[in-house]
C-alpha positions as CSV (number, residue, x, y, z in Angstrom):
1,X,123.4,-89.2,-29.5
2,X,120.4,-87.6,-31.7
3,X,121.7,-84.8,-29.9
4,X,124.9,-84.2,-32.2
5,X,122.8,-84.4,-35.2
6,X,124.7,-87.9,-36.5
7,X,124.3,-89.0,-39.9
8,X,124.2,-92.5,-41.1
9,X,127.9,-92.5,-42.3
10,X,128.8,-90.8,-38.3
11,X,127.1,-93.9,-36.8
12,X,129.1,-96.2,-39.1
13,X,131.8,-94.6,-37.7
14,X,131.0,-94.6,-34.2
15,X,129.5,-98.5,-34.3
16,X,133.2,-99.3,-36.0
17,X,134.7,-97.8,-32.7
18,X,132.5,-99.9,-30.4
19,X,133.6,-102.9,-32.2
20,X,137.5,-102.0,-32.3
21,X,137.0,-101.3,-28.6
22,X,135.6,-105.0,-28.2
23,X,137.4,-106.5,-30.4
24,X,140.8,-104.9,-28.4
25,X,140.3,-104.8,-25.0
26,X,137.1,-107.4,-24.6
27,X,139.5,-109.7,-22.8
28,X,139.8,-107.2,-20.0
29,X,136.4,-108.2,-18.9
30,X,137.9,-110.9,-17.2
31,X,140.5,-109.4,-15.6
32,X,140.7,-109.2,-11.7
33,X,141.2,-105.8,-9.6
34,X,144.6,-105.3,-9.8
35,X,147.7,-103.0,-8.4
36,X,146.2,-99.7,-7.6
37,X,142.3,-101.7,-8.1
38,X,142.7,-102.8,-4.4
39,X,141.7,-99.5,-3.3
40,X,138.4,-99.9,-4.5
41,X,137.9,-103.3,-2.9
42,X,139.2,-101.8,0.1
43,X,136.6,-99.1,0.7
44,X,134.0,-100.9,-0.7
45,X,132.2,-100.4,2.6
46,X,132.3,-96.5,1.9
47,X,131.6,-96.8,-1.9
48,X,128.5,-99.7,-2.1
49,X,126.7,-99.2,1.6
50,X,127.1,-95.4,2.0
51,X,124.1,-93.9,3.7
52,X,124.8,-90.6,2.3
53,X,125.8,-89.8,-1.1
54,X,127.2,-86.7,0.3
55,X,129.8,-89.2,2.0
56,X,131.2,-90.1,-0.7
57,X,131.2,-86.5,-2.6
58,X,133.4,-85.1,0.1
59,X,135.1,-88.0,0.9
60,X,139.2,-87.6,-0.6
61,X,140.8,-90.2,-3.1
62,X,141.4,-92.7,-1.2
63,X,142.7,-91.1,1.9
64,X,144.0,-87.6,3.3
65,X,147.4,-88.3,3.1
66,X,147.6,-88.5,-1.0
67,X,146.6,-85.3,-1.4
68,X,143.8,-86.2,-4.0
69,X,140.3,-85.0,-4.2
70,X,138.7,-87.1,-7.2
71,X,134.5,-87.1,-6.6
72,X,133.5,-87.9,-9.5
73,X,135.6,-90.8,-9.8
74,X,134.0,-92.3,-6.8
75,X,131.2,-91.7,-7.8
76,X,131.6,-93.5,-11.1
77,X,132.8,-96.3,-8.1
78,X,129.6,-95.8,-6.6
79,X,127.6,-96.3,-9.5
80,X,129.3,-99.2,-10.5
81,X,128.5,-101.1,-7.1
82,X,124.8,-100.1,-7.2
83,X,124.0,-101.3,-10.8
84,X,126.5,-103.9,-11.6
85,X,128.2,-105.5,-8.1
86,X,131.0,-105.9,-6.7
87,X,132.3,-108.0,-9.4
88,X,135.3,-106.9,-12.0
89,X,134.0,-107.4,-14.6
90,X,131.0,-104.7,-14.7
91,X,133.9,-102.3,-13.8
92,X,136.0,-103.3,-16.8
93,X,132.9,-103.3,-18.7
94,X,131.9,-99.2,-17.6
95,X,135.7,-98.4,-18.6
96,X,135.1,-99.9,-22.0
97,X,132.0,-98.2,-22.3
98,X,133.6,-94.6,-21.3
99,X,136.4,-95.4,-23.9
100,X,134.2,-96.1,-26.0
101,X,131.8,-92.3,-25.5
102,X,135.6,-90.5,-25.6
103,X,136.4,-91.9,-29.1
104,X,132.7,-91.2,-30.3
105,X,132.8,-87.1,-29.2
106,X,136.4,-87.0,-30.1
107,X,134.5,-87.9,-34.1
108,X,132.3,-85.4,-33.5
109,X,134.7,-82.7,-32.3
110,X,137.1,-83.1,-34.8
111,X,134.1,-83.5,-37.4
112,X,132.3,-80.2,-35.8
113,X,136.0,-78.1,-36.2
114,X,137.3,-79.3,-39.4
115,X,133.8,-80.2,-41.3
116,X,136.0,-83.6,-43.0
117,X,134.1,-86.6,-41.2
118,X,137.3,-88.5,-42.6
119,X,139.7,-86.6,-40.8
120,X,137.5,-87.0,-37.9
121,X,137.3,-90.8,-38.2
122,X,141.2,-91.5,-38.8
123,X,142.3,-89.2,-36.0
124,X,139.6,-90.9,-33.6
125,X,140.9,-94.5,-35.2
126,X,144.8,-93.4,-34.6
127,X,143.7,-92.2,-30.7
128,X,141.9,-95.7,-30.2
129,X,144.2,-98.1,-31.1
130,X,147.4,-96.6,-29.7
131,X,148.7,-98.7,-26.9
132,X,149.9,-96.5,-24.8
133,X,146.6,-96.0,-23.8
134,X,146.5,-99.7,-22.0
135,X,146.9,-98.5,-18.8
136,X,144.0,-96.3,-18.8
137,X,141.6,-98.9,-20.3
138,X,142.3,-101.9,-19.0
139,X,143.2,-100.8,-15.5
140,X,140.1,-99.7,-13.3
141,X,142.3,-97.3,-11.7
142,X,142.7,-95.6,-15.3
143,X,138.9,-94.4,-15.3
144,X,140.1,-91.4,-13.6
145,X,141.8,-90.3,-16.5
146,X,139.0,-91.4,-18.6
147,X,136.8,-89.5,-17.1
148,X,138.8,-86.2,-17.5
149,X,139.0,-86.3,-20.7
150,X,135.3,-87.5,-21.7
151,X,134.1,-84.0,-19.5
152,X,136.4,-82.0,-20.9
153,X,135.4,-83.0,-24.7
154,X,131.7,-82.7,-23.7
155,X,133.2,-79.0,-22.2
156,X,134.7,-78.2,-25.7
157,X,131.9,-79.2,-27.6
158,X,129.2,-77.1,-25.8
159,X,131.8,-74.0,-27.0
160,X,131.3,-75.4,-30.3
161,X,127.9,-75.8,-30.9
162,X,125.8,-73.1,-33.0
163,X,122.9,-72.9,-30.8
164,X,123.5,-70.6,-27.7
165,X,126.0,-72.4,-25.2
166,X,123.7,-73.7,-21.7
167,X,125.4,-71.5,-18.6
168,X,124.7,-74.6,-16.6
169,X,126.3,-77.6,-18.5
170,X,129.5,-75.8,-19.1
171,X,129.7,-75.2,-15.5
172,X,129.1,-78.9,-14.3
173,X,131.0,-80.3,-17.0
174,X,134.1,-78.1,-16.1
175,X,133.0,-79.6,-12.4
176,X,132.9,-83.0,-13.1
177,X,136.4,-83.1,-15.4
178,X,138.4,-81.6,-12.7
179,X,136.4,-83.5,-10.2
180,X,137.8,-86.7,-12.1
181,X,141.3,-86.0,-11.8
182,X,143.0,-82.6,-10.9
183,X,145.1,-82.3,-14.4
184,X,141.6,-81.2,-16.0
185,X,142.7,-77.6,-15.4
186,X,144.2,-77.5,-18.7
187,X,141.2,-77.3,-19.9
188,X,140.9,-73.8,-19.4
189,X,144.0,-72.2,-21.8
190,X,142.7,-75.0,-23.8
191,X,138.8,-73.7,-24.3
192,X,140.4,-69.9,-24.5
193,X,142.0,-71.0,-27.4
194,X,139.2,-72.8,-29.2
195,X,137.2,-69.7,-28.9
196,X,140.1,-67.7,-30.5
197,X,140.4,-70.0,-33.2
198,X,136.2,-70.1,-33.6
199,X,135.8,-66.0,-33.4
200,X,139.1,-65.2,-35.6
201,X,139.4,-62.4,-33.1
202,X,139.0,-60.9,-29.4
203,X,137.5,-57.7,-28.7
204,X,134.9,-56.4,-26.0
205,X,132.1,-57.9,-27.9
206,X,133.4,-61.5,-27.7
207,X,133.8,-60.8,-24.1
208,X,130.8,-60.3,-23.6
209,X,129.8,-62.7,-25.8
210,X,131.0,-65.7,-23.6
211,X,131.4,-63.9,-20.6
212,X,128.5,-65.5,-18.7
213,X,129.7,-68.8,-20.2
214,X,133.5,-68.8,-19.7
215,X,132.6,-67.4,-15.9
216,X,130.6,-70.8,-15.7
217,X,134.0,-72.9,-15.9
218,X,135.4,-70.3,-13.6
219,X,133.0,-71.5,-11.0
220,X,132.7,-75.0,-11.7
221,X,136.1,-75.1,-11.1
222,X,136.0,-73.0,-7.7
223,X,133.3,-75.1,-6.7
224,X,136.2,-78.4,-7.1
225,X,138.3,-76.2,-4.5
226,X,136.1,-75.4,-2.3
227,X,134.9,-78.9,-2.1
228,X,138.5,-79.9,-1.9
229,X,139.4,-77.6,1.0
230,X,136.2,-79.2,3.1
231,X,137.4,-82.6,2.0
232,X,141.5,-82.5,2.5
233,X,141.7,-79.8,5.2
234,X,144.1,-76.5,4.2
235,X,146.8,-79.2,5.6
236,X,146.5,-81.2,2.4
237,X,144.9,-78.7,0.3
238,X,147.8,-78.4,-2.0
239,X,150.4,-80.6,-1.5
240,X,150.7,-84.3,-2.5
241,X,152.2,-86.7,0.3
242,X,154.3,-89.2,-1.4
243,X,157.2,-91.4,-0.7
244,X,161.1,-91.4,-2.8
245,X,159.7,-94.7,-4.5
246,X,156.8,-93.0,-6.3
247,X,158.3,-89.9,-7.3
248,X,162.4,-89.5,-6.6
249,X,161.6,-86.1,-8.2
250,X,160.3,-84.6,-5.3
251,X,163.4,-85.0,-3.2
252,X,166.2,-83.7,-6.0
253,X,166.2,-79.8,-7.1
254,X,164.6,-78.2,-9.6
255,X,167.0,-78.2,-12.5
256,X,167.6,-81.7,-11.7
257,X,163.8,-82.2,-11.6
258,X,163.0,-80.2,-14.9
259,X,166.0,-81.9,-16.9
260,X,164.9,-85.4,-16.0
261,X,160.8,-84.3,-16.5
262,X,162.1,-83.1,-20.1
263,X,163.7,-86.6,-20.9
264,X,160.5,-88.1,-19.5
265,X,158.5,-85.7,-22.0
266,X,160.7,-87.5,-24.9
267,X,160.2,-91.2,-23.7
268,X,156.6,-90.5,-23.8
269,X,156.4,-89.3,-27.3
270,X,158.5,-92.1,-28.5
271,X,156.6,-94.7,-26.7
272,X,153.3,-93.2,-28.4
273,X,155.3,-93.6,-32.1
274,X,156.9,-97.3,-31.1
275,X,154.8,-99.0,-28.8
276,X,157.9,-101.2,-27.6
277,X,158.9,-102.0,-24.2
278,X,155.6,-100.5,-22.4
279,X,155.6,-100.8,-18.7
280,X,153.3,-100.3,-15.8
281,X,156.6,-98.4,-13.1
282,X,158.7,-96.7,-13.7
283,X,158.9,-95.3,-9.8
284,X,162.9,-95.4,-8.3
285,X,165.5,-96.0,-9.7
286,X,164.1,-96.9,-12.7
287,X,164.5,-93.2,-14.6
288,X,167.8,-92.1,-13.4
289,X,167.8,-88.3,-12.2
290,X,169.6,-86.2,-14.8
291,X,172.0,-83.2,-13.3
292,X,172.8,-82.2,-16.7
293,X,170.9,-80.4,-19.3
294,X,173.1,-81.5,-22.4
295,X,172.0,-85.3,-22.0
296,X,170.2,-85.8,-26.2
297,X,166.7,-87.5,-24.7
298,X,166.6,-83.9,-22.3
299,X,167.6,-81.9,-25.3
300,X,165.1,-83.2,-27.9
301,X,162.4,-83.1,-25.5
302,X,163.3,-79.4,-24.8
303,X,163.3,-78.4,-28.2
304,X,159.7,-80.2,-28.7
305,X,157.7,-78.7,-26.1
306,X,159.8,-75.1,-26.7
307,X,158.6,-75.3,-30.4
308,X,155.0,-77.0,-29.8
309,X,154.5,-73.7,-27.6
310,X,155.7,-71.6,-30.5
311,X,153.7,-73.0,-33.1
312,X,150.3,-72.9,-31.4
313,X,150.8,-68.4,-31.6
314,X,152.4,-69.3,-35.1
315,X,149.3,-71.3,-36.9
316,X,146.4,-69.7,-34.6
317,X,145.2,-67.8,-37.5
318,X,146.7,-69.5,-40.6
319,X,146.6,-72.9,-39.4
320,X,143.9,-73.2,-36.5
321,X,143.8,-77.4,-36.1
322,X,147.2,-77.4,-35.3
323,X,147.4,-74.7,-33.1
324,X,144.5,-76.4,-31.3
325,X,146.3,-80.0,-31.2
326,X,149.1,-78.2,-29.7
327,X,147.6,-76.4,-27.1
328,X,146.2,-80.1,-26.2
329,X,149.2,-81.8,-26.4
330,X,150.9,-78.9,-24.3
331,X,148.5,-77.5,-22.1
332,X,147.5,-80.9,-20.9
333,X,151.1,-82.7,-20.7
334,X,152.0,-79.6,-18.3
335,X,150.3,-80.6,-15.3
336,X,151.6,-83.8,-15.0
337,X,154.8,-83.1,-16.1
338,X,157.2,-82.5,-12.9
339,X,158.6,-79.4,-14.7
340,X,156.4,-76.3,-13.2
341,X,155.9,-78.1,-9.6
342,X,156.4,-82.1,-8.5
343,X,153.4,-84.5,-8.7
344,X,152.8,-87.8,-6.6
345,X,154.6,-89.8,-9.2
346,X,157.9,-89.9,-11.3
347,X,156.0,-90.9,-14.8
348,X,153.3,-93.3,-16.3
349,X,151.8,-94.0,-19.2
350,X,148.6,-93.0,-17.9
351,X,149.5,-89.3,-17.8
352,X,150.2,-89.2,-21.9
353,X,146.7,-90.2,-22.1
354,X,145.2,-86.7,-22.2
355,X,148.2,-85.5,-24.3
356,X,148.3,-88.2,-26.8
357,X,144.5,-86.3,-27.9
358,X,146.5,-83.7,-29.2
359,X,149.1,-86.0,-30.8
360,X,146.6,-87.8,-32.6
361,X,144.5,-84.5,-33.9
362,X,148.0,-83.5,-35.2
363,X,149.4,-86.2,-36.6
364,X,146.0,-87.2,-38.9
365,X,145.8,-83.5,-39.8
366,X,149.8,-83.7,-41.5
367,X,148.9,-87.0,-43.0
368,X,145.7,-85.9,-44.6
369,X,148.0,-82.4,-45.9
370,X,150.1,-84.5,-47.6
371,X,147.7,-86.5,-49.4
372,X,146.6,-83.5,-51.1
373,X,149.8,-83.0,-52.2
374,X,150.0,-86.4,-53.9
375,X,148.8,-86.8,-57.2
376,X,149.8,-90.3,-58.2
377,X,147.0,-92.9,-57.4
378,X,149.0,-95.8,-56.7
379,X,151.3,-94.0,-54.1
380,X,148.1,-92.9,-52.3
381,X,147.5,-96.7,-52.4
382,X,150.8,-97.6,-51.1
383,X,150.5,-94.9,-48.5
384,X,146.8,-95.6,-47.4
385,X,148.0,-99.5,-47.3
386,X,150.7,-98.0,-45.0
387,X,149.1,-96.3,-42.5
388,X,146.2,-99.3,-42.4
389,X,149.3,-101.6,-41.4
390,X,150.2,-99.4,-38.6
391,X,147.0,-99.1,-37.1
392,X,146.5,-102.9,-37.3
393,X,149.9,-103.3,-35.7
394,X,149.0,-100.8,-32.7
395,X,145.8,-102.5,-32.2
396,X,147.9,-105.9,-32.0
397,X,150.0,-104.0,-29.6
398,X,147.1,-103.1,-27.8
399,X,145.6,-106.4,-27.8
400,X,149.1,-107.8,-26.7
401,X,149.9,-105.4,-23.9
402,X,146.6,-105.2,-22.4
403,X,146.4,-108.8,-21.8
404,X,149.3,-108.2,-18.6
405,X,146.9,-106.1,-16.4
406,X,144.7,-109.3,-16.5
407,X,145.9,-109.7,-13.0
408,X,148.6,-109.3,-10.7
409,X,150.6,-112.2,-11.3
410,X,151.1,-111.1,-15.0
411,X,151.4,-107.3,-14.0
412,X,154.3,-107.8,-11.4
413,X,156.2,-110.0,-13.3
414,X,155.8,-108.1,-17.1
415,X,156.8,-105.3,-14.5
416,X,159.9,-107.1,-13.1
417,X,161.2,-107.4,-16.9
418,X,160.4,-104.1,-17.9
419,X,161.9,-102.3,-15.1
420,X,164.6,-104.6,-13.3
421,X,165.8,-101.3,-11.8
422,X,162.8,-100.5,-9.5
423,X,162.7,-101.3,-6.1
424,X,158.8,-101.5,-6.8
425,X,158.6,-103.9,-9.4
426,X,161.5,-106.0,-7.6
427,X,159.7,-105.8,-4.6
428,X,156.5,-107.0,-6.2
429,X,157.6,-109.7,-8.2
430,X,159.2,-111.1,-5.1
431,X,155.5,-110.7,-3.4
432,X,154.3,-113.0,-6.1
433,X,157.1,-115.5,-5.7
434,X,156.5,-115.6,-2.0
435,X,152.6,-116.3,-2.5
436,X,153.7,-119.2,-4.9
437,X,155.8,-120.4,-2.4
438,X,159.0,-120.3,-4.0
439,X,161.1,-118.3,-1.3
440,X,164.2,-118.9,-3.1
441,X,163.2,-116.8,-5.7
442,X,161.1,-114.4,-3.8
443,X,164.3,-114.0,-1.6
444,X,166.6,-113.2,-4.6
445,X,164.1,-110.7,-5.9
446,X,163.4,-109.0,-2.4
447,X,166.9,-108.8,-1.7
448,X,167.4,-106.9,-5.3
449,X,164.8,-104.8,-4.3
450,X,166.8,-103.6,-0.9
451,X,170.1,-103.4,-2.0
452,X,168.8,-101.0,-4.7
453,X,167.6,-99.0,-2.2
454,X,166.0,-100.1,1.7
455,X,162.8,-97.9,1.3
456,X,159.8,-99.9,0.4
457,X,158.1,-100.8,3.3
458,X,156.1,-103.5,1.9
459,X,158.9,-105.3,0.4
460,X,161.2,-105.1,3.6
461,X,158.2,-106.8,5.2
462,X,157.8,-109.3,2.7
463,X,161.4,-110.4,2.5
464,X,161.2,-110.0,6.5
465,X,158.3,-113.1,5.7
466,X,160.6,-115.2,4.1
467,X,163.4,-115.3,6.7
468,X,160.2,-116.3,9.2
469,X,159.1,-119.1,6.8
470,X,163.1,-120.4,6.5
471,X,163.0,-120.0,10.2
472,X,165.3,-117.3,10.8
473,X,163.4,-115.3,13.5
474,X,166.4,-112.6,14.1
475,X,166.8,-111.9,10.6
476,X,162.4,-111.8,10.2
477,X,162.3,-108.9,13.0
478,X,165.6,-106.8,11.6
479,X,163.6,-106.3,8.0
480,X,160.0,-105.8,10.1
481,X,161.6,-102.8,12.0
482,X,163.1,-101.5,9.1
483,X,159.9,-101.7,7.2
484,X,158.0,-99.8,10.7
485,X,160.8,-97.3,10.5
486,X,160.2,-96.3,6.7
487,X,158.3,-92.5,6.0
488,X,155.5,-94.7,4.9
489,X,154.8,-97.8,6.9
490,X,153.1,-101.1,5.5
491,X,150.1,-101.9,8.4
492,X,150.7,-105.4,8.3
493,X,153.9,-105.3,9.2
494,X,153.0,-105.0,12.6
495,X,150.8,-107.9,12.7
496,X,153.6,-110.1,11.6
497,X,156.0,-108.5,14.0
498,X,153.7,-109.5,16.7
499,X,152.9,-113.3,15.2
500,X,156.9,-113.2,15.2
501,X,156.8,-112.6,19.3
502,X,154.3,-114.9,19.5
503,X,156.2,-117.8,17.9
504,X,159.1,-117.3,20.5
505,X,156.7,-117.2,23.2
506,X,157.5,-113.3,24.2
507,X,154.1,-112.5,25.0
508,X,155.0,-108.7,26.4
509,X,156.6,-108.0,23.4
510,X,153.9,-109.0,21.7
511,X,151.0,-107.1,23.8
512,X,152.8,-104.1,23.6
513,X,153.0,-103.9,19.9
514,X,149.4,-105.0,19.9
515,X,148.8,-102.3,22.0
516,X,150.4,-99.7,19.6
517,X,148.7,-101.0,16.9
518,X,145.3,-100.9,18.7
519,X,145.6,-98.3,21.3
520,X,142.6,-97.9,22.6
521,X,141.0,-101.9,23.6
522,X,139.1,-101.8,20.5
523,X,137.4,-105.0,18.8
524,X,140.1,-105.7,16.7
525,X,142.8,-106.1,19.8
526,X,139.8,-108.3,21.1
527,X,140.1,-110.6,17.9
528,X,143.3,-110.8,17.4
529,X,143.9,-111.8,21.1
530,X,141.4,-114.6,20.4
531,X,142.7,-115.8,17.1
532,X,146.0,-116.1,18.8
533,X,145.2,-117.1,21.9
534,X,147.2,-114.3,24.0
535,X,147.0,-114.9,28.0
């Protein structure tokens, strides 16, 4: 960190972060892979015994299908498995560790812009602490987002610096943001304006200035394409392959789709203010689909992101921190937002993550503005006492809400609460009823889940599990054939539809759904014909 020139008081600072960091999410060392966390278990294989590392570089996020090309995530994966094992913990631990680098150059890039290393320190305090930011840390899966963000403030800071900017760095650290999740491309109107605000001016000579540096991000980020192409195939290039659960938005119009985005927009900025009622989905039906424009949550967000566009041309010159909080909070909200083109998921907390930068820088800016204002000691006290007890209560938030993504069990059921109108979180609570062994209750809540809406293959099948266990075999193989017959089929499904065949002794219908799901005599059709003893 010598490298930033720290002072004594700046590693006060920073050692105070480590500790909060700790302090809050510590307990999410013990927490198991969970929800979107079994996709790292499951390609384990890929990530920890790799030959190649090239393997994993061009390998996509997970699979083809989601449309997601996210190397340097894996390779964060990869990492992990080599130094610190397959084990949860050391991945919890990395995630704590990156939280922790993100709130220590956010000190030093708000210290570096505004030259108040108290304005620095509250605004990286405010950005720590708020718990909307549970999902990122405390979920494995939310490294992605980490990640981002941490590449893109090393990005900003290289603009920043005095000394001439290194043509290399900028290029690999505008590689390695996008390479961590897509939505780093904001980066980009983000950087243009920091060097407006910096150079009080564009002419030719500022061109030329950063020309050779600026054409660095340019081809850091053509190299994520082109790696992307290689990886995805021009089939999958662009588009993102998901189902009506994840994001209903997709399959509505576009007004519909922007209205709704917009009141999404608003929920996220008031769940970032009061931290009540967080939730892990919020995938169908949980946000209903808005047809109307004049609905107040739509309206407000409208007139937020209109005049957060507005005021970042307004205060460029006069007022340059919050022009440059906006463009944050703008810049990289849009890409995630479902309003200029549909993304793989409806809304999550995760997405404000990025966003929630610019919030903060904004929000500790007006705070300190009006303490200048004040004159009167003991209302500075009152107000300082204030804003001490909100922080405490965010991080008691934080501590509070982090403590569900512990593991599933917590998870699906917080999730069943939260969002009793989600044919995901139905679906899953009744997954953890049914490995608990209470299929009354598993029933109830799989049945919920369907009669919202028959779509989630994984929950037909599970409730299709319960009618086998209560010995209902007609009923068992209706929900499995639904479940096959869904746009995105759970595997296992036709395992149990075979084991179903098997138990009533209809060995043909069983071989010839083996067969399908093993067409071509491999190993596994070899197994499973011992394991169940098929003639």
């Amino acid at each position: 960190m010598s490298i930033f020139n720290l002072s004594k008081k700046d590693l006060k600072f920073i050692a105070i972060f480590f500790f909060l960091i700790f302090v809050i999410y510590g307990q999410s060392l013990f927490g198991d892979f969970v929800f979107d966390d079994r996709n790292i278990v499951e390609n384990e294989t890929l990530l920890s015994n790799s030959p190649n590392m090239t393997d994993v570089i061009l390998h996509p996020f997970w699979n083809t299908d989601a449309g997601l090309y996210r190397p340097t995530t894996l390779l964060s994966y990869t990492l992990n498995f080599a130094f610190l094992g397959n084990n949860p913990i050391g991945f919890h631990f990395v995630n704590l560790i990156l939280y922790f680098l993100v709130c220590s150059f956010l000190y030093i890039f708000i210290k570096r812009l505004s030259k108040n290393d108290s304005l620095a320190f509250f605004t990286s305090l405010l950005f720590l602490v708020l718990p909307i930011h549970t999902e990122v840390v405390a979920n494995i899966s939310g490294r992605s987002e980490i990640l981002s963000l941490l590449f893109s403030l090393l990005l900003l800071l290289e603009f920043t610096k005095e000394k001439p900017i290194n043509f290399w760095q900028t290029g690999i650290f505008m590689f390695l943001a996008i390479g961590s999740k897509e939505t780093a491309i904001a980066i980009i109107p983000i950087l243009l304006i920091l060097l407006y605000i910096k150079e009080k001016n564009i002419n030719i000579e500022i061109v030329d200035k950063y020309f050779k540096s600026i054409s660095a991000v340019f081809i850091g980020t053509f190299l994520y394409f082109f790696l992307r192409f290689f990886s995805l195939g021009p089939l999958n290039f662009l588009g993102v392959k998901t189902s009506l659960i994840e994001n209903p938005l997709i399959f509505t119009d576009t007004t519909s789709r922007i209205f709704t985005s917009l009141k999404i927009f608003f929920m996220y900025i008031t769940k970032t203010i009061w931290p009540i009622n967080l939730c892990s989905d919020y995938s169908f039906n949980q946000i209903k689909i808005l047809n109307n424009f004049f609905n107040i949550e739509t309206l407000i967000g409208f007139i937020i992101l209109s005049l957060s566009i507005v005021l970042i041309f307004v205060y460029i010159k006069k007022k340059s921190i919050i022009s440059l909080s906006l463009s944050i909070f703008v810049f990289s909200f849009l890409p995630v937002s479902n309003i200029i083109f549909p993304i793989g998921t409806v809304a999550g907390e995760r997405l404000f993550f990025f966003p929630s930068l610019g919030f903060s820088i904004l929000i500790v800016y007006i705070i300190f503005e009006i303490f200048k204002k004040i004159n009167d000691e003991k209302i500075k006290i009152v107000a300082l006492s204030l804003i001490i007890l909100i922080l405490s209560f965010y991080g008691l938030i934080s501590i509070k809400r982090q403590s569900v993504w512990m593991n599933e069990e917590k998870l699906f059921l917080s999730a069943g609460k939260c969002a009793p109108n989600s044919v995901l979180s139905r679906s899953n609570r009744g997954a953890i009823y049914l490995l608990n062994g209470d299929l009354k209750r598993a029933q109830e809540e799989l049945e919920i889940a369907r009669k919202i809406k028959p779509i989630y293959s994984k929950g037909l099948n599970n409730l299709g599990l319960v009618y086998f266990r209560n010995g209902d075999n007609e009923k068992a193989e209706e929900l499995y054939k639904e479940a096959i017959n869904q746009d995105f089929p759970y595997s296992g499904t036709y395992e149990n539809l075979i084991i179903l065949y098997l138990s009533k002794d209809e060995i043909k219908k069983a071989q010839k759904w083996l067969l399908f799901l093993y067409p071509h005599n491999s190993k596994e059709i070899d197994d499973f014909i011992k394991k169940y003893k098929i003639d």
